[in-house]
C-alpha positions in Angstrom: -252.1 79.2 -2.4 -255.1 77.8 -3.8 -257.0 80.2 -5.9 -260.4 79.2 -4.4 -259.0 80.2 -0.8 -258.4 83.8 -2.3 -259.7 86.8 -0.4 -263.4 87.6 -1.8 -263.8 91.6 -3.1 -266.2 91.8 -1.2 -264.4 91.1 1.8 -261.8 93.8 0.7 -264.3 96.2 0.1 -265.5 95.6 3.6 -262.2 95.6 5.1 -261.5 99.0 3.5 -264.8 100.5 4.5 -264.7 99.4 8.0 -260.6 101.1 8.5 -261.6 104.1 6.6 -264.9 104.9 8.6 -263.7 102.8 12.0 -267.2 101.8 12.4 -268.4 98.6 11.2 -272.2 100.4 11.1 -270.9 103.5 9.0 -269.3 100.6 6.2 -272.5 98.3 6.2 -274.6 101.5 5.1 -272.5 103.0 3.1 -272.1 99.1 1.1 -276.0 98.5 1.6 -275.5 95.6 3.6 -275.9 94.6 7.2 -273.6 95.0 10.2 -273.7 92.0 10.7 -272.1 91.0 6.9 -270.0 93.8 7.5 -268.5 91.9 10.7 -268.8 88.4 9.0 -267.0 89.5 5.9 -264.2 91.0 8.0 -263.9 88.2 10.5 -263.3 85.6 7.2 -260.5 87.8 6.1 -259.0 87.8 9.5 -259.1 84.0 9.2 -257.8 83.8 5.9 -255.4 86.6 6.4 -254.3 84.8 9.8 -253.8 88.0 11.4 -256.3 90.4 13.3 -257.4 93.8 11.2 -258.6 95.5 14.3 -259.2 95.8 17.9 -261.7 97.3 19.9 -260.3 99.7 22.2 -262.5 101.6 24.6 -265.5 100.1 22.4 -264.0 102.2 19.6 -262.8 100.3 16.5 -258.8 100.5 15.6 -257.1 99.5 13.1 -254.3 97.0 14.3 -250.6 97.5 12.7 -251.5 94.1 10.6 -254.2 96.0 9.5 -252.7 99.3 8.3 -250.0 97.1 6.3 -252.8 95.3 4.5 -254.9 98.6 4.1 -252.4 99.7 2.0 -252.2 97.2 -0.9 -256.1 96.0 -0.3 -256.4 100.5 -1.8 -254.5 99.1 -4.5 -256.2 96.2 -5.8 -259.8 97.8 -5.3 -258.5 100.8 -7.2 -256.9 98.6 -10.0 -260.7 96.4 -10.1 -262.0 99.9 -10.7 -259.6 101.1 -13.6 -260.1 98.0 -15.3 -263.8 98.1 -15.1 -263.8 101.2 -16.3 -261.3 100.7 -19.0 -263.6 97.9 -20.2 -266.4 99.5 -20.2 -265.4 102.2 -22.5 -263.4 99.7 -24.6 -265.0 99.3 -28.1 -267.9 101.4 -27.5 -268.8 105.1 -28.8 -266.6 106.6 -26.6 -263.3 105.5 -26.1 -260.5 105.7 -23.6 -256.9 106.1 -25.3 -254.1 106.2 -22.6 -251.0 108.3 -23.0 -247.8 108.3 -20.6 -245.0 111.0 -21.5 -242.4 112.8 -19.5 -243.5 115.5 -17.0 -242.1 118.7 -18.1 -242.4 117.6 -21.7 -245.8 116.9 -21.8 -246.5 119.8 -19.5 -244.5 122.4 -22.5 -244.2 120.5 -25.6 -246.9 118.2 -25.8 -250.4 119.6 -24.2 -250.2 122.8 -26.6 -250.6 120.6 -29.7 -253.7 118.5 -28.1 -255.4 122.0 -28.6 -258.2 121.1 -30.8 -258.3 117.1 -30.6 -260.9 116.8 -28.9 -263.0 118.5 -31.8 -261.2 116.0 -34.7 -262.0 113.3 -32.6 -264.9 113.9 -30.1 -265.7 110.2 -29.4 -262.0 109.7 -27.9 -261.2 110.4 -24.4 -257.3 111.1 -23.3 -256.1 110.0 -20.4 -253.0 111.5 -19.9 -250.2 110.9 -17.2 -246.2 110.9 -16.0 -244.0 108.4 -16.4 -239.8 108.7 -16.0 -239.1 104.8 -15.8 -239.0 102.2 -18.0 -242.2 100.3 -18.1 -244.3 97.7 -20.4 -246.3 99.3 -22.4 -248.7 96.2 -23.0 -248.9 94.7 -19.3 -249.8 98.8 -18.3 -252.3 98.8 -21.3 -250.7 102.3 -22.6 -252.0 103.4 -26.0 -249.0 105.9 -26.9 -245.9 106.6 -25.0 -243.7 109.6 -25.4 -240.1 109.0 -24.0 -236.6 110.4 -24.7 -233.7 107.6 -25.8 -232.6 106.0 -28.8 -235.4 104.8 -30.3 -236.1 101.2 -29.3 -238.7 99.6 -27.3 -239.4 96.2 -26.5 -242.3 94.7 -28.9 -243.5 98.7 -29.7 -243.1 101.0 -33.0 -241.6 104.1 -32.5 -241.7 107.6 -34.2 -238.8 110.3 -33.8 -240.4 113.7 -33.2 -237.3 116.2 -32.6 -233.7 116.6 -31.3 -232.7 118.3 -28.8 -229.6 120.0 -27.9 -228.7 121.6 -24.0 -227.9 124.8 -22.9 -227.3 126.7 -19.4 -229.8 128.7 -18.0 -230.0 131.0 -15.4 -232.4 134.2 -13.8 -230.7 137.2 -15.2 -229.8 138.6 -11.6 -227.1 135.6 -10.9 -225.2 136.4 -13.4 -221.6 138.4 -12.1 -221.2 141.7 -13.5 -218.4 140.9 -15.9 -219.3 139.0 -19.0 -217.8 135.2 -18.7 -214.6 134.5 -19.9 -215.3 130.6 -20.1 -217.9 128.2 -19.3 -215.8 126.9 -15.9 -217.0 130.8 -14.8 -220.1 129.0 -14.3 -218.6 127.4 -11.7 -218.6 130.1 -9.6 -222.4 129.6 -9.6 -225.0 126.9 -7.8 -225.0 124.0 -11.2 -228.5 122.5 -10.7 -228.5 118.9 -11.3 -231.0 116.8 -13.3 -231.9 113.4 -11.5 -232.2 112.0 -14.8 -229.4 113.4 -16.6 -226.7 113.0 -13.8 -223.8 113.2 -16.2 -225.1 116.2 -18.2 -222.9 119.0 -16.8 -219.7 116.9 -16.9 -220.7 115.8 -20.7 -221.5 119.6 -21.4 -218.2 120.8 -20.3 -216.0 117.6 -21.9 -217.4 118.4 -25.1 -215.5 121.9 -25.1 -212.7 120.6 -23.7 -213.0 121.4 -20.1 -212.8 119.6 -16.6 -214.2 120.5 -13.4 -214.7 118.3 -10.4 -217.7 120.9 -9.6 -219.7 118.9 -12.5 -221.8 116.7 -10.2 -222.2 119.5 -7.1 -225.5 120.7 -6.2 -229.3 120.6 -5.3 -230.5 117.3 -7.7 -234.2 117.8 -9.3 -236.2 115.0 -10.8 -237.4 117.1 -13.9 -236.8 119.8 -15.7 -239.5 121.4 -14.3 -238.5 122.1 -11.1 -234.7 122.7 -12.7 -236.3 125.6 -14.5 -238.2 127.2 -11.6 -235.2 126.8 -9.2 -233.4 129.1 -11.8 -236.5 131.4 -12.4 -235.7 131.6 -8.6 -232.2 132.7 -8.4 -231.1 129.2 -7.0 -228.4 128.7 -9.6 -227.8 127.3 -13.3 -230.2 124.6 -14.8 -228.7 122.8 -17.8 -231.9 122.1 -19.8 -233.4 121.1 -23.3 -234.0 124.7 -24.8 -237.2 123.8 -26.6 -238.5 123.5 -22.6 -237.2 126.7 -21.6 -238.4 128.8 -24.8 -240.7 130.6 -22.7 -238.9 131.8 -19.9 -236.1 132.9 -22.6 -238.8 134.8 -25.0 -239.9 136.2 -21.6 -236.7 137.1 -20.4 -237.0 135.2 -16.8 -234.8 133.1 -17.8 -231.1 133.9 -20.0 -228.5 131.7 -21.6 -225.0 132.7 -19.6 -222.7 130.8 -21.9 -224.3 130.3 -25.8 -222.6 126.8 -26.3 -225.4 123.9 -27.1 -224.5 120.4 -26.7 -226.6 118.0 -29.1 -228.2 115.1 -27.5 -227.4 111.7 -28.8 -230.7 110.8 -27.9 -233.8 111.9 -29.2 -237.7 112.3 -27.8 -240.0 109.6 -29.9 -243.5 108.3 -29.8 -243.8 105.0 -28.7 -247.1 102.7 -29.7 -247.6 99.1 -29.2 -247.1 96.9 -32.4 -250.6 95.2 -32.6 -252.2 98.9 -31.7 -250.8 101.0 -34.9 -254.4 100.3 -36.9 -256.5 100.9 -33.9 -258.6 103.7 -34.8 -257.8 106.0 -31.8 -254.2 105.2 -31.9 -253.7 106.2 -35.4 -256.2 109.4 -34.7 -253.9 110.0 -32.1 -250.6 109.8 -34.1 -251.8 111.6 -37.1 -252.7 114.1 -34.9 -249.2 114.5 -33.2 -247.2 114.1 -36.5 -249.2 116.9 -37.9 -249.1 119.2 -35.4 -245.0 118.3 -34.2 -243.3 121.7 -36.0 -245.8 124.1 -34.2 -247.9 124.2 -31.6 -251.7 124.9 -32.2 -252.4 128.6 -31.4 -254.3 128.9 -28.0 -258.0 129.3 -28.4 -260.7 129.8 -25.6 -263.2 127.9 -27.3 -260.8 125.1 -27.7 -260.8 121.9 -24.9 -259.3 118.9 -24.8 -260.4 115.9 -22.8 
């Protein structure tokens, strides 16, 4: 399609106003235009679009089916308009956007403790932080610093390796039989929670000490270790996890290890950057940061913030 026969923004904008108020009045004041630009701007996308948005039912507006299946992506595209505008707006100025991705449950334990106290080194430098499990490209998503768990390598970034990480089984104290385990197929016996991410880990756990159950893929299935680690705070059954991300639960004693045997990952957690990014003032802030503060977390303080 010819570019010049694209839907206008404003148009969207309209579109988006009109389904989410159902009033073509209620969208032209809340976009300080007229009802009837509202109603033009709407009836051009109908005729671009080749499909009717809505209907008028009982002289109330409806959105048609059409409609509700272009809502959707138009939500998208306005949204995207807005995070780029913004983006570019703090780009290069005093204060700057720096955008982070990194896995849920080890941002949530490992990494947010040692932000404590950025915000003071660099108070021009505003983190934007947010989950990511899949692959992704770091420069068409215009992500500052990745953290991500693997062997190192990613396309047209530098990476930094920040610690290993070995597995172990835990469990709420009162699953646990009365007798002490004789072997790690006892566990068995028990619910295994499974990691959507690690589907192999309980078979690759018990291989590595020389035992076979066809129990090693059987149970509820949880995206991250987060929820793995509050179904076994909850009695629901064994979570095989990192044990840097249960360190609370153990220190706290909600959580114990039934069977002491660790299994070293191959793979490691690393900080990714793009290549063209590693002198970018922020970036580097960022990284020093993080490299300096990667054996310990910084002790919690109330007058602390980060942003």
């Amino acid at each position: 399609m010819n570019r010049q026969h694209l839907p206008s923004l404003t148009a969207m904008q309209c579109f988006e106003a009109a389904a989410r108020h159902l009033s073509f009045t209620r969208a032209a004041a809340e976009l300080c235009l007229t009802q009837s630009a509202v109603s033009k701007q709407v009836a051009q996308l109908e005729s671009i679009l080749e499909q009717r948005l809505f209907r008028r039912v009982r002289k109330r507006l409806q959105v048609t089916p059409e409609g509700s299946l272009y809502l959707t992506d138009v939500r998208k595209i306005l949204a995207q308009v807005e995070m780029s505008m913004r983006y570019m707006q703090s780009y290069g100025g005093e204060s700057e956007v720096l955008k982070v991705t990194t896995l849920p449950t080890f941002g949530a334990r490992w990494l947010i403790p040692r932000l404590n106290g950025f915000r003071f080194r660099h108070p021009k430098v505003y983190l934007d932080i947010s989950n990511r499990i899949e692959p992704f490209d770091l420069e068409k998503e215009r992500v500052d610093v990745a953290f991500f768990f693997g062997h190192g390598a990613w396309p047209r970034a530098e990476c930094i390796k920040l610690l290993d990480e070995e597995v172990v089984p835990v469990c709420a104290p009162t699953v646990l039989p009365t007798q002490r385990l004789s072997d790690p197929l006892a566990l068995t016996k028990l619910v295994l929670l499974q990691s959507a991410t690690r589907p192999e880990a309980w078979h690759e756990w018990f291989e590595a000490q020389g035992c076979y159950t066809e129990h090693s893929y059987h149970g509820p299935r949880f995206d991250t270790f987060s929820m793995a680690l509050r179904a076994a705070r909850a009695g629901c059954g064994v979570a095989l996890v990192p044990r840097f991300l249960a360190e609370e639960e153990l220190e706290t004693g909600q959580l114990i290890i039934p069977w002491t045997f660790a299994l070293k990952s191959y793979d490691a957690y690393y900080l990714a950057y793009p290549e063209h990014m590693g002198e970018v003032a922020k970036v580097r802030g960022f990284i020093d940061w993080i490299l300096e503060h990667r054996e310990t977390a910084a002790a919690p303080s109330l007058a602390a913030s980060v942003s």
